[in-house]
LOBA-565249 format. One record per residue (C-alpha): residue in one letter; x, y, z. Coordinates in steps of 0.5 Angstrom, whole numbers, plus 500, padded with zeros to 3 digits. Each point is the difference from the previous one (the first is absolute). Example, Ala and Ser with C-alpha at 12.3 -4.5 7.8 and 13.67 -1.06 7.14 Angstrom:
<sites>
a525491516 s502507498 
</sites>
This chain:
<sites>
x056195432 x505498493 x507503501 x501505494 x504499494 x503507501 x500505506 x499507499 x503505505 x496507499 x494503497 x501505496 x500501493 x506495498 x498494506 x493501497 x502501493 x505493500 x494496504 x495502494 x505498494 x502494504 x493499500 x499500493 x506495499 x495495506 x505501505 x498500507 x501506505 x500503506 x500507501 x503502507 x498508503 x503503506 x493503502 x494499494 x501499492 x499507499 x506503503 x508501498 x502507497 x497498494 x494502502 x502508502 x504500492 x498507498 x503501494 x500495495 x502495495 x506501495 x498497493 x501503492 x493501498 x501507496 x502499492 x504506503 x505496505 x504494499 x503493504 x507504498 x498507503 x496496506 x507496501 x505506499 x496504506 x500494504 x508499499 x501508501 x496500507 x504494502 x506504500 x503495495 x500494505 x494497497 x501493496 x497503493 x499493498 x494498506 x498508498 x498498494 x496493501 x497503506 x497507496 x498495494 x496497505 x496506501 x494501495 x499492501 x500501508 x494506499 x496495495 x500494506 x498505504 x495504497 x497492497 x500498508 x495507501 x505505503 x497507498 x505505497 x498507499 x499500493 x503507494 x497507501 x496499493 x495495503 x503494496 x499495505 x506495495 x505505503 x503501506 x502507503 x507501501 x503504505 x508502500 x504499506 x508502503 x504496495 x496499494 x502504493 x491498498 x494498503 x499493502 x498500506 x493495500 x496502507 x493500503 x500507503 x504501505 x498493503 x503495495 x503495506 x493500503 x497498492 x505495500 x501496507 x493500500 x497498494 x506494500 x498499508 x494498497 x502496494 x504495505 x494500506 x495497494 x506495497 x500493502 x508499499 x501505505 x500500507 x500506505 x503500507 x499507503 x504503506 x506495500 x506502501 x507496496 x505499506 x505497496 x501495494 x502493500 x505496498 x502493498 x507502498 x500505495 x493499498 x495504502 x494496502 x495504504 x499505505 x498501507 x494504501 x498503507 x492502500 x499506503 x494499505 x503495504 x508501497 x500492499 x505498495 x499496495 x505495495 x497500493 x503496493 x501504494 x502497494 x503507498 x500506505 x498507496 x503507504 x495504498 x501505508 x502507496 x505505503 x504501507 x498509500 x497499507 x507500502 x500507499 x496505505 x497504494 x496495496 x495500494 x499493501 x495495505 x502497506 x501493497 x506503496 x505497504 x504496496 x498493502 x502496493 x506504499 x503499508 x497492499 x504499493 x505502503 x501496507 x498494494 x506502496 x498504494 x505506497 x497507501 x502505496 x500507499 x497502508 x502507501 x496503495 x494502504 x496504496 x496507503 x494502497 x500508500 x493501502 x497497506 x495503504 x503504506 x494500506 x501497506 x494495499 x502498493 x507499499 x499495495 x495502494 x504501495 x499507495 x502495493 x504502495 x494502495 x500507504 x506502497 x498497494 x494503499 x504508501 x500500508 x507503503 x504501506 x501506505 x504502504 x496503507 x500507497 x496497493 x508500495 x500494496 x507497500 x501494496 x502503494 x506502504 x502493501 x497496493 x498502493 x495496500 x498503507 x493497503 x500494496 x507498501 x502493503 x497499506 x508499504 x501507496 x493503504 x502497506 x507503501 x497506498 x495500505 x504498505 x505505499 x496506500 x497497507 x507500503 x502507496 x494504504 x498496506 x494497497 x497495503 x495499493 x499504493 x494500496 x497497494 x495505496 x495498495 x495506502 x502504492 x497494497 x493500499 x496497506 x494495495 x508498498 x502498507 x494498503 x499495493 x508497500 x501500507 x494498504 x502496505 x506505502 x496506499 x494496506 x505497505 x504508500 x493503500 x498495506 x507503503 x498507499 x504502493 x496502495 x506497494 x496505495 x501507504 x507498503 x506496501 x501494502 x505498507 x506495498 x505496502 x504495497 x499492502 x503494499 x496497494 x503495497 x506494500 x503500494 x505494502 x498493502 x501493500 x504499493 x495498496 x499498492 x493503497 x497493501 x501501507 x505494500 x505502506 x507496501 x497495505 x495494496 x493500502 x500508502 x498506496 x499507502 x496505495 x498507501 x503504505 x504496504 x504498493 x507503498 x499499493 x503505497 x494504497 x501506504 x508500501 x501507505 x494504499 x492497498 x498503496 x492502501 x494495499 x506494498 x499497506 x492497499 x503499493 x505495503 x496496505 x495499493 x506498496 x504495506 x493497502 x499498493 x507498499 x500495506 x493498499 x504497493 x505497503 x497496505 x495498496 x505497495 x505497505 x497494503 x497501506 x505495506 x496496505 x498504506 x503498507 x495497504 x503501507 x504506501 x504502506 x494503505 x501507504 x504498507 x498505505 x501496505 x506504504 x497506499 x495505506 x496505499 x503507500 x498505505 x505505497 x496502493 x501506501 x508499498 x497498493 x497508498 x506503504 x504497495 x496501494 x500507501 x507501501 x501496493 x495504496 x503506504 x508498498 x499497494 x496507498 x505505502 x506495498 x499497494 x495505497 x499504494 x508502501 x505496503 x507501503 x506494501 x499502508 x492500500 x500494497 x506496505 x495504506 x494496497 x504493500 x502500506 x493502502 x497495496 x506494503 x497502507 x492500498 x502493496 x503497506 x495502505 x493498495 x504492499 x500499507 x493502501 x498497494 x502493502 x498501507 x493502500 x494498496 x499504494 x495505498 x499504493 x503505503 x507497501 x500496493 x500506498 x505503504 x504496499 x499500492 x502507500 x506500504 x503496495 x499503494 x502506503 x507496501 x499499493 x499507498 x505502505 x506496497 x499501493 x500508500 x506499504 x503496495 x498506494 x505505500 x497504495 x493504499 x496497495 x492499500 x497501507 x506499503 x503507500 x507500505 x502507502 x507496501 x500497494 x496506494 x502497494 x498494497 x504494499 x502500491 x498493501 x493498501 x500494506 x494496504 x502498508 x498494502 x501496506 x500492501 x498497506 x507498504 x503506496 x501506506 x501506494 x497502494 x504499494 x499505493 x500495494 x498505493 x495500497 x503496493 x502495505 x493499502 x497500493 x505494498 x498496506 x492501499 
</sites>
């Protein structure tokens, strides 16, 4: 089969999105998924889309609460281009069939907008409770139906390969017969999403293991701004189904927090109480958790109607119901949970990364939209706008001849383990330390505690990786223990409390705003402000 012009690493909304405007521009793709094409966080999205669309709102006022709940680390500049991409982004999907749920007043050219933690108006563009599902599905549709398009399901990314300092393709490994495979790209597009499996608590899907950014990395791109790991407040706490997410639009649409004994409590901590950012919420939550002994709190939307609940939130209200709460006639069991990545592989809004023929769109990119704290529903809208914008620029630069014969995969000085079990024993301690080490607060001796265990675990994952045959478990592995270094050097390096990195030794924020960002070859992270980034691009 004909090599691809472009080789797309992941399916969610910005990898099918970038493969159907690459289409669009005659460009040849080929999408690549860890298990099938409908799969990836994006799927799970409860929330929303941000986009002005109410004569009410403006650009401004969408930028403004953005930069206000990135806790001024934000570049207002990319904000800006990535918020006025918005009402575009919602008119390509709704041409493609993607069903929104259309305004109250049954006008079906109107949209019904939610409001979400964050956001001063409503412009929250959802399909019920279920609008990642309405995306992924409709755009999984449209790229298994284009010609340009190829679809290779169940293949793990092991690493990218260079010729020099250029990215010219990727290894990929099937994962039935775990044999790897060299494929040519003219360019590579990291499309992987975050790295929140690292902690023990996480909204997300297993797949979420920080593949693009641990490959990126080892191929010798900056990363950016990695210790802010944002937790949604409200996952579902029940021992079955520790990672439903309990969206945000609940507490958009009235729901409040309770404490064991019904006292709501987070007036106490913010003016804007429920609906303030979710690091605010998180820290909050964590703080009464630890204050009382508690091991969960509550969530209650009961004092709303119940037609209301069951029509807004259908998906949530039946898969509680199947575990046996009633969300109409009781509270709902909480917990925080590791949700989204908002630092990455240093990226501009076309996705363009600081190695040529490499992009990253999406969740796996640092571009400076979210600075410290994402706001609600930003992240869909990032993967629109990036996956459009790296489309374009690919389109525009000529396209380099693909390399023919690429380096194949030498496993010829490797056995099969008879010790897997080595691989869930140190999956397990990284997601426990990293949880109880690099969570929701932090202190300078939890962090050092988590590097020195981080150092160990590295140590011990590279011997095994190079020594026996590799299997998803153990790229996997090995992706996450190094983005953990990652977020464990950076945190270290911020001596201040800003966003989602809140420090118990260090309360107060720095008066001048700074990114973190680590290079290959560079064993500490340095602090470089936000001015200085803005003038070098």
């Amino acid at each position: 089969m004909e090599i691809p012009d472009v080789l797309i690493l992941g399916s969610g909304a910005a990898g099918l999105t970038c493969a159907l405007r690459l289409a669009e521009s005659g460009i040849r793709s080929t999408v690549v998924s860890k298990t099938r094409l409908q799969s990836g966080a994006t799927l799970w999205a409860q929330g929303g889309i941000s986009a002005v669309l109410d004569a009410a709102d403006s650009l401004d006022a969408h930028v403004a609460d953005t930069l206000a709940a990135g806790g001024d680390l934000c570049a207002p500049d990319v904000v800006r281009r990535i918020v006025a991409r918005g009402p575009a982004c919602i008119d390509w999907l709704v041409a493609r069939g993607v069903q929104f749920t259309p305004d109250d007043t049954g006008d079906t050219a109107r949209l019904h907008l939610t409001r979400e933690g964050g956001h001063s108006y409503r412009r929250i563009v959802h399909a019920a409770d279920a609008t990642g599902a309405a995306v992924e599905t409709t755009l999984a549709d449209r790229v298994a139906a284009e010609p340009l398009i190829r679809v290779r399901e169940n293949a793990f990314a092991v690493d990218l390969v260079r010729d020099g300092a250029h990215v010219i393709g990727a290894y990929l490994m099937d994962t039935a017969g775990h044999e790897v495979e060299a494929v040519s790209a003219s360019a590579v597009v990291l499309a992987t999403g975050g790295a929140n499996m690292v902690y023990l608590y996480s909204s997300n899907p297993s797949g979420a293991s920080g593949d693009g950014i641990a490959m990126a990395w080892r191929a010798g791109c900056t990363v950016a701004n990695m210790e802010f790991m944002q937790f949604h407040p409200t996952c579902l706490f029940h021992p079955t189904a520790r990672s439903l997410l309990i969206s945000e639009a609940l507490r958009g649409e009235g729901a409040v927090l309770r404490l064991p004994d019904g006292t709501r409590f987070m007036p106490r901590f913010d003016t804007r109480a429920e609906l303030a950012p979710r690091d605010v919420v998180a820290r909050a939550i964590d703080h009464e958790m630890k204050r009382i002994g508690a091991d969960h709190l509550w969530l209650d939307i009961s004092h709303r109607e119940a037609d209301f609940i069951r029509g807004h939130f259908p998906s949530i209200h039946a898969r509680c119901a199947e575990l046996g709460i009633d969300i109409t006639r009781e509270p709902i069991p909480i917990v925080p949970a590791a949700h989204y990545t908002c630092g990455g592989v240093l990226a501009d809004t076309a996705g363009r990364t600081d190695v040529d023929g490499l992009y990253a769109i999406g969740e796996v990119a640092c571009t400076g939209l979210h600075g410290a704290n994402r706001m609600a529903s930003n992240s869909l809208l990032e993967c629109l706008v990036m996956a459009e914008g790296a489309a374009q620029a690919i389109a525009a630069a000529p396209l380099p001849a693909r390399q023919q014969d690429l380096p194949p995969w030498d496993a010829s000085r490797v056995t099969d383990s008879d010790e897997d079990v080595v691989i869930s024993h140190n999956w397990q301690e990284l997601r426990r330390f990293m949880w109880d080490y690099v969570g929701i607060v932090r202190t300078n001796k939890r962090l050092s505690r988590a590097a020195h265990r981080v150092a160990l675990l590295q140590r011990e994952i590279e011997e095994f990786y190079g020594n026996f045959h590799i299997s998803p478990d153990l790229i996997e592995l090995r992706n996450l223990v190094t983005v953990a270094d990652l977020i464990v050097r950076s945190a270290r390096a911020r001596d201040e409390s800003r966003g989602l990195h809140y420090s118990l030794d260090y309360p107060d924020a720095h008066p001048t705003p700074r990114w973190s960002l680590l290079a290959p070859g560079n064993g500490d992270a340095v602090l470089v402000p936000l001015e200085d980034m803005r003038r070098a691009g």
